[in-house]
Every structure is written in C-alpha cells, then in structure tokens.
VOBA-1610 file (N, C-alpha, C; in pm, whole numbers, padded with zeros to 5 digits, always signed):
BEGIN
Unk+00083-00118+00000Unk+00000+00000+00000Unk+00088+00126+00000Unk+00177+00122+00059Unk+00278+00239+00141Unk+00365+00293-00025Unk+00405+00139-00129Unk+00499+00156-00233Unk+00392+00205-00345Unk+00260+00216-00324Unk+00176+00305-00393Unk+00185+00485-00463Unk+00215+00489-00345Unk+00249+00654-00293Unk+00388+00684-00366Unk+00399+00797-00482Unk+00527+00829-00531Unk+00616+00878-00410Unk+00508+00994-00324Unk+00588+01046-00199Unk+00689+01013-00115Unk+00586+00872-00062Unk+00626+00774+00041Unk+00769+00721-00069Unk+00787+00635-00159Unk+00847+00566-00210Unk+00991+00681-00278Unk+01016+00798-00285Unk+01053+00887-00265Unk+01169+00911-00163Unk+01102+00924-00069Unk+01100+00966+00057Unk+01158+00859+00146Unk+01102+00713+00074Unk+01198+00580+00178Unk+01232+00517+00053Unk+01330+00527-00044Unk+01378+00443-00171Unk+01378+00326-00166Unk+01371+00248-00006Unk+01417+00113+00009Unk+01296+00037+00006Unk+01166+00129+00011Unk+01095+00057+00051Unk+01020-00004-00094Unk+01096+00039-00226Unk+01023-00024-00374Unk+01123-00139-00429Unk+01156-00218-00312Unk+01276-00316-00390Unk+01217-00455-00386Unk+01268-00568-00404Unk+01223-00702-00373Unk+01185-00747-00248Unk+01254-00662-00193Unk+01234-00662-00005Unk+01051-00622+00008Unk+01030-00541-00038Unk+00918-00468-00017Unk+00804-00612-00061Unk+00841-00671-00206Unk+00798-00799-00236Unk+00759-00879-00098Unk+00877-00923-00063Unk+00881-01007+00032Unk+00780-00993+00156Unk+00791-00873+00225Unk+00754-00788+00293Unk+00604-00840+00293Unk+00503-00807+00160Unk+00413-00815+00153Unk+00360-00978+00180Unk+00447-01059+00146Unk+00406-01178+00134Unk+00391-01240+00298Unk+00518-01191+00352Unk+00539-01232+00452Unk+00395-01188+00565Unk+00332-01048+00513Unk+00231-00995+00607Unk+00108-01137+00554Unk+00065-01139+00438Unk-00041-01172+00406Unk-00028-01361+00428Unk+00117-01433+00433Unk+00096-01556+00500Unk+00057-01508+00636Unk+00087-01422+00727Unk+00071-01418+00869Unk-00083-01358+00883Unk-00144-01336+00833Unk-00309-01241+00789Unk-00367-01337+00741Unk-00329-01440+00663Unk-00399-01523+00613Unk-00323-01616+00635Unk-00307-01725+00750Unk-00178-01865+00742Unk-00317-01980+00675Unk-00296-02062+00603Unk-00340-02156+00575Unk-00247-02278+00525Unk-00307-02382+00548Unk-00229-02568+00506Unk-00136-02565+00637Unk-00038-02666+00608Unk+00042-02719+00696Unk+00186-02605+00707Unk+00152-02468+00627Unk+00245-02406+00642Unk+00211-02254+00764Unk+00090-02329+00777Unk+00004-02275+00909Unk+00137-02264+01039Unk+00149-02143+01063Unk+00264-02152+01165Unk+00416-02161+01170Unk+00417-02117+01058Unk+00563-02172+01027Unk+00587-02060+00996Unk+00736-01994+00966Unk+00819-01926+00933Unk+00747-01863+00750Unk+00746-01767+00775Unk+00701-01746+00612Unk+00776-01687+00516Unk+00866-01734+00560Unk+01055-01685+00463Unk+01118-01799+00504Unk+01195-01821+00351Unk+01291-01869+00377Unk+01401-01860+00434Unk+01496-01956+00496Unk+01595-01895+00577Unk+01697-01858+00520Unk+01741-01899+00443Unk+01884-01813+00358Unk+01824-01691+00252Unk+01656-01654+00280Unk+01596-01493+00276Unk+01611-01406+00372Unk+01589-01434+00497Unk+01605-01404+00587Unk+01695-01283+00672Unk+01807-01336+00629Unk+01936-01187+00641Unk+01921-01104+00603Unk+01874-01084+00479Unk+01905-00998+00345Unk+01786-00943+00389Unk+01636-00978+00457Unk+01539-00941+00485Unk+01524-00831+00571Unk+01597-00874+00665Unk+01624-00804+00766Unk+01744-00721+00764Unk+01826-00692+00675Unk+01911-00590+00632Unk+01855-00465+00568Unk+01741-00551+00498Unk+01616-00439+00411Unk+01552-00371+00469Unk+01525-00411+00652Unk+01400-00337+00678Unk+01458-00258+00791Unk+01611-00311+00823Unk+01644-00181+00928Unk+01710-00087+00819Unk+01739-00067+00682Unk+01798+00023+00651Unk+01691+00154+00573Unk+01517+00035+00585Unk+01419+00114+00585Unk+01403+00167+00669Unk+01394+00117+00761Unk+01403+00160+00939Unk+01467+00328+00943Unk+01617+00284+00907Unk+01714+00422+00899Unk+01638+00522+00798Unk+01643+00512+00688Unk+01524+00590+00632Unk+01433+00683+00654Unk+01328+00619+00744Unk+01234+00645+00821Unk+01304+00733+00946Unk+01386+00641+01004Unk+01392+00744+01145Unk+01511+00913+01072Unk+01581+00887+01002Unk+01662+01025+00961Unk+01557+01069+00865Unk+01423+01082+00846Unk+01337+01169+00812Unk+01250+01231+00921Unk+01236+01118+01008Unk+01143+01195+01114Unk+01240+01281+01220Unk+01388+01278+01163Unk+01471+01351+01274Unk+01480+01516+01155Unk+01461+01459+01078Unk+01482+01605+00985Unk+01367+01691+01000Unk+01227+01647+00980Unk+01115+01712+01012Unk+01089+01789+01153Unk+01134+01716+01184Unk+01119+01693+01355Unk+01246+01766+01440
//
C-alpha cells in the first residue's frame, strides 16, 4: 500500500525493492496462514538476512526523516 504513494516511495527508496515484495508476502501468509504451512516461518531462511538488512535500513530511512522534520 505504502509503495503506492510516489511520496512515500521517494522519501523511503528502500521501501520499492524485492524486499518490499517479500515484505508483503510475509504480512499476508501471517493475515492469512493456511495448510500445513500454518505456523511456520514465512521466509525462507537463507531470505532471511538480506530481509532483515532491508528493513532496518528502511528503518534508517524512516527514522533520519522523522529527525529532519522533527
């Protein structure tokens, strides 16, 4: 929803990459878990790093904008 917005996507560059892909998938297995993958991890694990490299450097992003506004 968020990579909709030229602004937003702008404004956090990181957030229109494959990560952002992922991102989404990962919400909508956990919003919607169904089958035997009910409960389980919804990334792969050698995704995983790289996942989480993506979302604190969105993270950084985010927080050195709300320190600039702010």
């Amino acid at each position: 929803m968020l990579r909709k917005s030229p602004e937003i996507v702008q404004k956090f560059p990181s957030i229109n990459n494959k990560f952002g892909d992922e991102a989404e998938i990962i919400r909508n297995n956990i919003a919607h878990p169904n089958g035997e993958k009910s409960g389980t991890l919804p990334i792969e694990k050698e995704k995983l790093i790289p996942f989480i490299e993506w979302a604190e450097k969105l993270r950084q992003q985010i927080d050195d904008y709300i320190n600039q506004i702010g």
